[in-house]
C-alpha positions, -999 to 999 in steps of 0.1 A, spaced: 86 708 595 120 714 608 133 684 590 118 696 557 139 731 562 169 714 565 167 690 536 156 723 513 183 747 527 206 717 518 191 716 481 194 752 480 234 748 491 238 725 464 223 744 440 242 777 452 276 752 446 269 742 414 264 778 403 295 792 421 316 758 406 303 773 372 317 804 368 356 811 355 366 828 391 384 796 405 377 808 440 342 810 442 340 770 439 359 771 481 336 793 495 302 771 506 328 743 513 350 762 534 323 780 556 310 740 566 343 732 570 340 760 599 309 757 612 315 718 614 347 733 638 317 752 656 301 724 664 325 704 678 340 730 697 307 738 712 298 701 720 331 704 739 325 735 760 291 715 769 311 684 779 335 703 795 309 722 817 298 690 835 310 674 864 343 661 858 336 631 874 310 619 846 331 631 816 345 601 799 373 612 777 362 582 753 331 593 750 340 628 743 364 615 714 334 596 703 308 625 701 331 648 683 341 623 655 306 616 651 294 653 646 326 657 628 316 627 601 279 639 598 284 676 594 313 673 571 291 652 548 276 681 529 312 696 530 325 664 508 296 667 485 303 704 477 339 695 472 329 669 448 305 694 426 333 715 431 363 694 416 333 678 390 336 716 374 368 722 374 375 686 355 345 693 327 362 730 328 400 719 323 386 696 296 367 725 279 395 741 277 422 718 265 394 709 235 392 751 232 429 752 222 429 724 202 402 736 180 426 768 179 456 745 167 436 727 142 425 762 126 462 773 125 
């Protein structure tokens, strides 16, 4: 059930980011990327406070590099994908434009 939370609330994000990446306001399009961005800081922060509360003896600073690339990669993969709606919009928005003022010359 868990699972199936996660996959919808990812749905809905992507949803939510094609709706912001619609409107005219350019900065609406950062603000679901930028908030993972942060929380996929969180995360490895917090997976190094747990590291870092164990016996030093057992911590292997490889390993630590590891983890944290790892949770960086996987969270940051939903980041990417809102990026990519985001710049996707902006393209098909630039181009809407640039045909807008052309239709303007060609009246003129």
């Amino acid at each position: 059930m868990k699972t199936l939370g996660l996959i919808l609330f990812v749905i809905a994000l992507l949803f939510l980011q094609i709706y912001l990446s619609r409107k005219e306001s350019k900065g609406l399009g950062w603000i679901l990327p930028s908030a993972v961005f942060l929380y996929s800081l969180d995360r490895i922060y917090v997976l190094i406070l747990h590291i870092s509360s164990r016996d030093p003896e057992y911590v292997v600073m490889s390993e630590v590099i590891r983890f944290s690339l790892t949770v960086f990669i996987i969270t940051n993969m939903l980041t990417v994908s809102l990026l990519l709606i985001n710049f996707h919009f902006k393209k098909k928005r630039r181009a809407m434009k640039e045909l807008e003022k052309m239709n303007i010359q060609d009246l003129h």
